[in-house]
PyMOL CGO cylinders between C-alpha atoms (Angstrom):
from pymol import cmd
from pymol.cgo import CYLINDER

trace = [
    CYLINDER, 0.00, 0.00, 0.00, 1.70, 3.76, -1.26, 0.3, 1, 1, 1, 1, 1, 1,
    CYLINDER, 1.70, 3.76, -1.26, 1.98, 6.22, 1.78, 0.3, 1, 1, 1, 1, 1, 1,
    CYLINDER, 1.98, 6.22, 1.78, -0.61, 9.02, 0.35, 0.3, 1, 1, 1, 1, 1, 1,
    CYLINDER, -0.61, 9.02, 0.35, -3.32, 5.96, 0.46, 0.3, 1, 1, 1, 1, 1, 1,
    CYLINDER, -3.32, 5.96, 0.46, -2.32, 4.59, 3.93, 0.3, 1, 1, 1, 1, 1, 1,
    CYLINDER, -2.32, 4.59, 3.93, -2.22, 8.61, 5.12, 0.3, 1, 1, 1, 1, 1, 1,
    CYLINDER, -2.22, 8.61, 5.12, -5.99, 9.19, 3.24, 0.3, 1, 1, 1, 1, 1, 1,
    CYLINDER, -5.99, 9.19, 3.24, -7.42, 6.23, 4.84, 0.3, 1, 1, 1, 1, 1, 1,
    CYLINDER, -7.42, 6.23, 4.84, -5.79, 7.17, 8.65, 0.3, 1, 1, 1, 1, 1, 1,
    CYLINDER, -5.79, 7.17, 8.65, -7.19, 11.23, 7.57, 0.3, 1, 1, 1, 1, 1, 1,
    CYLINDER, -7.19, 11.23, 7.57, -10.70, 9.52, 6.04, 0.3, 1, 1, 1, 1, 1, 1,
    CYLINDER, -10.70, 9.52, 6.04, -11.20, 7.65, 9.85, 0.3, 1, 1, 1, 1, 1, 1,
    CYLINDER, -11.20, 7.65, 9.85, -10.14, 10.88, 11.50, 0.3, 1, 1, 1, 1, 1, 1,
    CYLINDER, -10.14, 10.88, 11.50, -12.61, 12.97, 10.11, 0.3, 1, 1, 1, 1, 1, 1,
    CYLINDER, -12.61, 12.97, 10.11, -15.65, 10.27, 10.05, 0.3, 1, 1, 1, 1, 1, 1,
    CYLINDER, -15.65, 10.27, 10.05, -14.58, 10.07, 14.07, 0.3, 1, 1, 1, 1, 1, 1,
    CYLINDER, -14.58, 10.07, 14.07, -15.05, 13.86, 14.47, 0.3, 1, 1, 1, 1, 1, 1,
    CYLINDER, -15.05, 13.86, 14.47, -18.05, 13.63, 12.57, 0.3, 1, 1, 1, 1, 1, 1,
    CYLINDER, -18.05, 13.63, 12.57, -19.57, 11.15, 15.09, 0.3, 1, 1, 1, 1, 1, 1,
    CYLINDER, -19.57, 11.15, 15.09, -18.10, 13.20, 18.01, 0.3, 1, 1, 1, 1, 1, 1,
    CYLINDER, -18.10, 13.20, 18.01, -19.57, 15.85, 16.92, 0.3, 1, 1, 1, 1, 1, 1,
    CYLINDER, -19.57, 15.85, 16.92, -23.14, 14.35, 15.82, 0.3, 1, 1, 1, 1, 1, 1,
    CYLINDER, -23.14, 14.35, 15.82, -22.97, 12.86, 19.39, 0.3, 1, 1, 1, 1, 1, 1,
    CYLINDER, -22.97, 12.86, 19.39, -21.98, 16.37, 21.23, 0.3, 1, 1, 1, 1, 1, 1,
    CYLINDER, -21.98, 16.37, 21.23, -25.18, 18.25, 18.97, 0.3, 1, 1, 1, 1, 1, 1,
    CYLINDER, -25.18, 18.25, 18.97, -27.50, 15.51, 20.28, 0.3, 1, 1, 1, 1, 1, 1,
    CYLINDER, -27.50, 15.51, 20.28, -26.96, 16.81, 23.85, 0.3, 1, 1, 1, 1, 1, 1,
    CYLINDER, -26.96, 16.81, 23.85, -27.03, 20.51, 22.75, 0.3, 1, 1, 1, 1, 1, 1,
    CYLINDER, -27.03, 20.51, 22.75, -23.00, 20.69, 22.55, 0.3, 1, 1, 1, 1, 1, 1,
    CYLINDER, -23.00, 20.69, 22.55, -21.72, 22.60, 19.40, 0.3, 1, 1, 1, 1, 1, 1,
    CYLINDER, -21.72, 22.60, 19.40, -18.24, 22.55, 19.01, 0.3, 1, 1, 1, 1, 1, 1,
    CYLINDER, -18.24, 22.55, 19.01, -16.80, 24.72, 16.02, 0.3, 1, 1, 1, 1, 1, 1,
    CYLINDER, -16.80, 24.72, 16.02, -13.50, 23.57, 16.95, 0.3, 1, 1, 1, 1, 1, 1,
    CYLINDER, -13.50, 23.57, 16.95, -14.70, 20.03, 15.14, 0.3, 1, 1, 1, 1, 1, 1,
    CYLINDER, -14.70, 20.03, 15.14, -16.48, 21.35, 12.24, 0.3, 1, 1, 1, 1, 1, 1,
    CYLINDER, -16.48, 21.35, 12.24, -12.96, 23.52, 12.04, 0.3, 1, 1, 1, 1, 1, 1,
    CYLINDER, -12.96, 23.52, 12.04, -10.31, 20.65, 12.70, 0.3, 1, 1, 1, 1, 1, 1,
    CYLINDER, -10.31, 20.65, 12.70, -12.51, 18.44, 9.91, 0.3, 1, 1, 1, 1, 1, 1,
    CYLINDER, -12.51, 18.44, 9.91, -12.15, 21.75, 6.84, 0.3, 1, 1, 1, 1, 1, 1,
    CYLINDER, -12.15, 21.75, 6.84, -8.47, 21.45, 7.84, 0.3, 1, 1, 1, 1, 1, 1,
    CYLINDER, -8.47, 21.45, 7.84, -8.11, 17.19, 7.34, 0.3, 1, 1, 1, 1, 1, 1,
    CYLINDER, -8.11, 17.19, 7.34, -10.21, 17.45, 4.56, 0.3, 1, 1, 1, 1, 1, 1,
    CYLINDER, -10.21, 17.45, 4.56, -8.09, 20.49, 3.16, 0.3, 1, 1, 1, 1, 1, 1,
    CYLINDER, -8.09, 20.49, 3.16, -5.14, 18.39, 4.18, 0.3, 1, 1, 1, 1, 1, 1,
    CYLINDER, -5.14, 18.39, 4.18, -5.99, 14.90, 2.86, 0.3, 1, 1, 1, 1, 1, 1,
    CYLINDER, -5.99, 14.90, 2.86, -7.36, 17.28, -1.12, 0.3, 1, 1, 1, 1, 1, 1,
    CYLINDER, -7.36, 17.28, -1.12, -3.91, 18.52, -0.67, 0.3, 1, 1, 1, 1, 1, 1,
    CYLINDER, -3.91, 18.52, -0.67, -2.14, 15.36, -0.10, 0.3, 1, 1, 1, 1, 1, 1,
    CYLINDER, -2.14, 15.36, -0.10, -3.58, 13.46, -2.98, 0.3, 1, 1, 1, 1, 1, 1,
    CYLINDER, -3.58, 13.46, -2.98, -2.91, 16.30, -5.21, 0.3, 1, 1, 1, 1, 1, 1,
    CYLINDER, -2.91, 16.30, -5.21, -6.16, 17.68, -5.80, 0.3, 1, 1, 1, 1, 1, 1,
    CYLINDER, -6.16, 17.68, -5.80, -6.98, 21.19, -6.85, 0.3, 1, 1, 1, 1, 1, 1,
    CYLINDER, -6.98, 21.19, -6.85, -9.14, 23.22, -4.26, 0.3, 1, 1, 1, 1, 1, 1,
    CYLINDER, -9.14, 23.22, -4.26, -11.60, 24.45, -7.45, 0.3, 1, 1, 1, 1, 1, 1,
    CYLINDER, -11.60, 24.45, -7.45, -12.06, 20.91, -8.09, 0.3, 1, 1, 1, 1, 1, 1,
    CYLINDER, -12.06, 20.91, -8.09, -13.13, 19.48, -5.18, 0.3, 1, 1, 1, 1, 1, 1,
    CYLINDER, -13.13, 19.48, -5.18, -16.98, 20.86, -5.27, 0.3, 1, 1, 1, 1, 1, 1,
    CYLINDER, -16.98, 20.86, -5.27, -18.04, 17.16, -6.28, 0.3, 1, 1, 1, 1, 1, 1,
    CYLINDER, -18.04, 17.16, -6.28, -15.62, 15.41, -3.74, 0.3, 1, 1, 1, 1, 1, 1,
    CYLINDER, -15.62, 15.41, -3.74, -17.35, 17.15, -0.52, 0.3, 1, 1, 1, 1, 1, 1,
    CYLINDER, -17.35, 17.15, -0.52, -20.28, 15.54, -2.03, 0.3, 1, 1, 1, 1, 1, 1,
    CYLINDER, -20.28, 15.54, -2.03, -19.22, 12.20, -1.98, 0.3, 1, 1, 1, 1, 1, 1,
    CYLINDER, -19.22, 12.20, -1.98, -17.03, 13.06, 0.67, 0.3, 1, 1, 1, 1, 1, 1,
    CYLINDER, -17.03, 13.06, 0.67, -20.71, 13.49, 3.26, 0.3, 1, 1, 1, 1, 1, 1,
    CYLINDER, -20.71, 13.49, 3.26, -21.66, 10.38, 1.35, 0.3, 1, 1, 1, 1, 1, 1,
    CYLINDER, -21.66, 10.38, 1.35, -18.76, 8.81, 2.92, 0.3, 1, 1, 1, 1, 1, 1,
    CYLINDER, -18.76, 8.81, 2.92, -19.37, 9.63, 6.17, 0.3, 1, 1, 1, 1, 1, 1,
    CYLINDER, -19.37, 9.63, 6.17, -22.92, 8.66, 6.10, 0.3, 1, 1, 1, 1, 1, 1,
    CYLINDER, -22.92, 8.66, 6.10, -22.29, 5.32, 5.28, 0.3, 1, 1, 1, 1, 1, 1,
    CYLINDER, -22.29, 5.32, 5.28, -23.60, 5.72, 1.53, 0.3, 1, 1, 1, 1, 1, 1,
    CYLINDER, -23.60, 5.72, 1.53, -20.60, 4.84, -0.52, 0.3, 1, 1, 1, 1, 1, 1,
    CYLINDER, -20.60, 4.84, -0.52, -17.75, 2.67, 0.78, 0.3, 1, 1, 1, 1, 1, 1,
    CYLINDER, -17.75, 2.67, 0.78, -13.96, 3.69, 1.61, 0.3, 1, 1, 1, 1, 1, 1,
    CYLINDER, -13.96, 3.69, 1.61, -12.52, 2.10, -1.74, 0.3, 1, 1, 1, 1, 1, 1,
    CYLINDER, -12.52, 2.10, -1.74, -15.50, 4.28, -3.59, 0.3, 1, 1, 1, 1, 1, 1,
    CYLINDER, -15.50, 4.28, -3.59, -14.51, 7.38, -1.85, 0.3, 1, 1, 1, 1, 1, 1,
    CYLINDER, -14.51, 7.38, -1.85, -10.56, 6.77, -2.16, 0.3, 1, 1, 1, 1, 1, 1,
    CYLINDER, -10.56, 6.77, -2.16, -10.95, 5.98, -6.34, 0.3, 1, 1, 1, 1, 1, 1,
    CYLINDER, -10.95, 5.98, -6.34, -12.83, 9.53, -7.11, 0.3, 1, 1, 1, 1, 1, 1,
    CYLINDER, -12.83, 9.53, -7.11, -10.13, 11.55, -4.62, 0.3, 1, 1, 1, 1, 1, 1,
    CYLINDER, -10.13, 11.55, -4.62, -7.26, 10.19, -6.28, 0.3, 1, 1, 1, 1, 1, 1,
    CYLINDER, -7.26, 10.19, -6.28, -8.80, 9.87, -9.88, 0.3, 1, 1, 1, 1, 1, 1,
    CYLINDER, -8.80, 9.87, -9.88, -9.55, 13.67, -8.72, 0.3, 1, 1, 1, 1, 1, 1,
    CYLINDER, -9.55, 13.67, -8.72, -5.92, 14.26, -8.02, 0.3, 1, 1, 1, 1, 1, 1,
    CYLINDER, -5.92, 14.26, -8.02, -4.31, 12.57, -10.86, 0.3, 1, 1, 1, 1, 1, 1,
    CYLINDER, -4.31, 12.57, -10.86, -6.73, 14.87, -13.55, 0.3, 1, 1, 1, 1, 1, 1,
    CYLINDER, -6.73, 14.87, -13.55, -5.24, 17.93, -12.02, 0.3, 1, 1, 1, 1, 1, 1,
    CYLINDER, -5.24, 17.93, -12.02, -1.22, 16.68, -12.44, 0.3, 1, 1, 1, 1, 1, 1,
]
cmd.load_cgo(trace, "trace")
């Protein structure tokens, strides 16, 4: 396995953890902006990583919140980000 996809799955895990966290803090009437700030800056980090363009990755938050709901799988999620970053080389 290549570094930039063992660092984008440990980043992907990160930021579907804060997600939770912070899903589980709202349901108690905790809002942290710390978490929705710490996930924009993994998620800025793992784009930057894999070489992707910040114009280009309108679609990728998509599927990136599909992701972390659970509606597409890691593999799915991990092909578009680095198909993403390898249009942009």
């Amino acid at each position: 396995m290549n570094i930039n996809r063992s660092v984008t799955l440990s980043l992907l895990q990160l930021i579907r953890d804060l997600t939770n966290k912070a899903t589980e803090l709202e349901g108690v009437g905790i809002k942290l902006v710390a978490t929705d700030e710490m996930i924009e800056k993994i998620t800025a980090t793992m784009f930057e990583i894999n070489g992707v363009k910040p114009m280009s990755v309108g679609p990728l938050h998509l599927s990136l919140i599909d992701y972390i709901s659970g509606d597409i799988e890691e593999h799915d999620f991990i092909s578009l980000l680095f198909t993403a970053g390898a249009a942009v080389r």
